[in-house]
N, C-alpha and C positions, 0 to 999 in steps of 0.2 A: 649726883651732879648731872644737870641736862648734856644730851653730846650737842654737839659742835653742830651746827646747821650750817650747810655750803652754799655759796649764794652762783647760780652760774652764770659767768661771765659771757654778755653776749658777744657773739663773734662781728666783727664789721663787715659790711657788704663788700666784694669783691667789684676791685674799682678797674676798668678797660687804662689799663699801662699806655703811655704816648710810644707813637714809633720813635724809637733811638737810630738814626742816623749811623749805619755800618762804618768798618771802620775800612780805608780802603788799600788794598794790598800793595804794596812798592809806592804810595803816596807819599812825595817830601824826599823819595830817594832820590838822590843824584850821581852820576858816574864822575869818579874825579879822574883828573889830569896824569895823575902820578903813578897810578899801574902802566903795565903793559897794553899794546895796545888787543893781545889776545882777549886778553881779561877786560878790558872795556866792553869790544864786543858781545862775548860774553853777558856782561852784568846789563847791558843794553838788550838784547833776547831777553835772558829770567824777568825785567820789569816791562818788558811790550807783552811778554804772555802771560804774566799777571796781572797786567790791565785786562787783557781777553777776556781771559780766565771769569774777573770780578765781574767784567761786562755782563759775561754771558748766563754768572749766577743771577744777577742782578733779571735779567729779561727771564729767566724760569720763574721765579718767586711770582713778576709779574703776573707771567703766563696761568701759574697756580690760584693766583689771587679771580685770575677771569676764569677759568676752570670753576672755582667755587661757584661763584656768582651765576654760571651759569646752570649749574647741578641745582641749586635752591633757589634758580628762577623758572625751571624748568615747567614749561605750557602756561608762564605767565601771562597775561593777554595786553599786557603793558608794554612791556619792552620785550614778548614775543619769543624770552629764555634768553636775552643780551645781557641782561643782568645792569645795563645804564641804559641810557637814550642818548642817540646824536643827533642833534639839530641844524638844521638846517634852515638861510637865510632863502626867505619867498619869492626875492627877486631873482637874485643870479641862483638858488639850488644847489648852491657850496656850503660844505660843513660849517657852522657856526658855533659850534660849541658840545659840551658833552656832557652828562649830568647822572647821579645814581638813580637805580627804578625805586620811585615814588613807593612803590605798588611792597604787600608784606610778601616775602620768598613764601613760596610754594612749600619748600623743606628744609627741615630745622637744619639737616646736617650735611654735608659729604663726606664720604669715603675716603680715607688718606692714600689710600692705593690708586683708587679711581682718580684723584686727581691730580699725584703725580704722572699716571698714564697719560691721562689728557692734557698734561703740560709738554709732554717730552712726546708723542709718539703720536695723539691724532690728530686728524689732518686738520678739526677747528680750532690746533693749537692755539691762535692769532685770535680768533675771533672776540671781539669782545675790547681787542686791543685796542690802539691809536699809531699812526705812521705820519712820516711828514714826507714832502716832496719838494724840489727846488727847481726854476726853472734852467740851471745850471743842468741840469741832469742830475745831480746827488739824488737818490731817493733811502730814504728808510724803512725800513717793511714796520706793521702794525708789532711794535714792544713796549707799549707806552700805556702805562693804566688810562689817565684822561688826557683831554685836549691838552690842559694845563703843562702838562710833562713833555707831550710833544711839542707846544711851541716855545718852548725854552730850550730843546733840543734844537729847533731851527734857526733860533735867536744865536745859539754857541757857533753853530756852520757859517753863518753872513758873517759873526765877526770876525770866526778865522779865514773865510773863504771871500769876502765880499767887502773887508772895512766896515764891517758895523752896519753895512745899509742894508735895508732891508727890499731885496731885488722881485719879490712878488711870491714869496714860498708860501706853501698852502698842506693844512695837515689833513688827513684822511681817516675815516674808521671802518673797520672790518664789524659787521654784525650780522646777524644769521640770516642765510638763506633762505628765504619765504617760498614755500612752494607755487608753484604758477598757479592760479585754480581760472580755469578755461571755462566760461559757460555753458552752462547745456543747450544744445539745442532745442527749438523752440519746435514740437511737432504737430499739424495738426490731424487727431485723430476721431475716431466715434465716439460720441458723448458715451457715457455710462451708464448702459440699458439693464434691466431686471426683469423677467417676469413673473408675473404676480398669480398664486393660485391656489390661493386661498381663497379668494374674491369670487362672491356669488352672484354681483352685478351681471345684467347685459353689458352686449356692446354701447350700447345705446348710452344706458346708463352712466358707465365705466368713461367714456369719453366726457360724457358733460362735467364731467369734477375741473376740465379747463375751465379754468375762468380770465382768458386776457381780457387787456384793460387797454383804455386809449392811452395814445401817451401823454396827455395836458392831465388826464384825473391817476397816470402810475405815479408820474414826476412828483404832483401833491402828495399823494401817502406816501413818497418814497420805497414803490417796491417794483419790481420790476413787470414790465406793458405783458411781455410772452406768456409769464405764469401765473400771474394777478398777485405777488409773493409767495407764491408755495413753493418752486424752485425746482418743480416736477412736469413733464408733461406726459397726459395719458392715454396712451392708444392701443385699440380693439383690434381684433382680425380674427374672423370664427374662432369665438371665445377665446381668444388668447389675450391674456392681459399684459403689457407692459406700463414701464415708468420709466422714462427718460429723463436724465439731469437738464433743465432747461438750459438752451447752447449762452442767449444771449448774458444771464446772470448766471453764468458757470454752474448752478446750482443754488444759488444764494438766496434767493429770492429777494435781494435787493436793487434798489436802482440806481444806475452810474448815467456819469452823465454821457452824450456820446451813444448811447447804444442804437444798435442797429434796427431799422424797421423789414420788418420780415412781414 
């Protein structure tokens, strides 16, 4: 009797789960009338500090989520290791909006230790974040993933704090610190001289390998008038041979327009 052939069942691909909406701690509680009024008190603290509480889990996870993004964007030349981009309107130079980096991470993974650290403890905790500001004074520091999050946080202030209207609030984002990079300065020094001795030329010799050019027949070839394009000049002094980078064409032996007559 043949055996039994098993056929093997292919497994399905592994599908990214939608975020499930947490559930929120003392939501829907309400203090009633009929205790004491100790115990009111009371049950009024345990559901202000488990709002806190939720609040405050709620801005870590954030914070971790930018934490990541910024680990596996890290020396991105996109968004710079911000891990999104914030845009900005051309006329006025106010935030206009916030968007993820286009650009592939840099690295596959982070560290679970590394970015809890960098959620809770360094100082770019924020970074990466979103804040809003109101011209009330209320301001909220950067715990907001995108724009989106934040002006619906500003939209909830105007209607508890303002009737619904919208009094001119304006959201902000924290993204990484670019380092200044200052020009160098511009110095001018002695072209870059060599001598040459291997050369069994005269002086004589040795100096005629110049060959300038006027400048209506350098501008035609395009090369430069000083050197005739060789990008060198040659000069003799009892028997000592030099080569000097020709100053006008840096050494190029080409021709710009603009250059100097000497």
């Amino acid at each position: 009797m043949p055996a039994k052939t098993t056929i093997a069942t292919r497994k399905p691909a592994a599908r990214r789960r939608k975020p499930v909406p947490r559930a929120r701690i003392g939501k829907g509680l309400t203090v009633p009338k009929t205790v004491p009024l100790h115990a009111r008190l009371g049950m009024r603290m345990a559901i202000l500090a488990a709002s806190q509480m939720d609040a405050h889990k709620t801005t870590v996870m954030t914070r971790k989520d930018a934490a990541i993004l910024r680990m596996t964007h890290e020396g991105c030349p996109t968004c710079h290791g911000n891990g999104q981009l914030f845009t900005k309107d051309k006329k006025t130079g106010a935030f206009s909006g916030s968007k993820p980096c286009p650009a592939k991470p840099t690295k596959a993974k982070a560290s679970r230790i590394k970015v809890a650290m960098a959620a809770r403890f360094s100082p770019d905790k924020r970074t990466g974040l979103v804040g809003w500001t109101c011209p009330c004074g209320k301001k909220e520091k950067p715990r907001f993933r995108d724009a989106k999050e934040a002006t619906k946080a500003l939209r909830d202030h105007e209607k508890k704090h303002h009737g619904g209207k919208s009094v001119g609030g304006a959201w902000y984002g924290q993204a990484v610190d670019q380092p200044a990079t200052e020009p160098k300065p511009v110095t001018a020094g002695e072209p870059a001289t060599k001598a040459d001795t291997t050369s069994s030329m005269t002086d004589e010799e040795w100096e005629a390998q110049n060959t300038p050019l006027g400048q209506k027949a350098a501008a035609a070839r395009g090369v430069c008038f000083c050197c005739g394009g060789k990008g060198a000049l040659y000069s003799a002094r009892n028997s000592q041979h030099t080569i000097t980078a020709c100053p006008p064409c840096a050494g190029t032996g080409k021709h710009r327009a603009g250059q100097p007559v000497t």
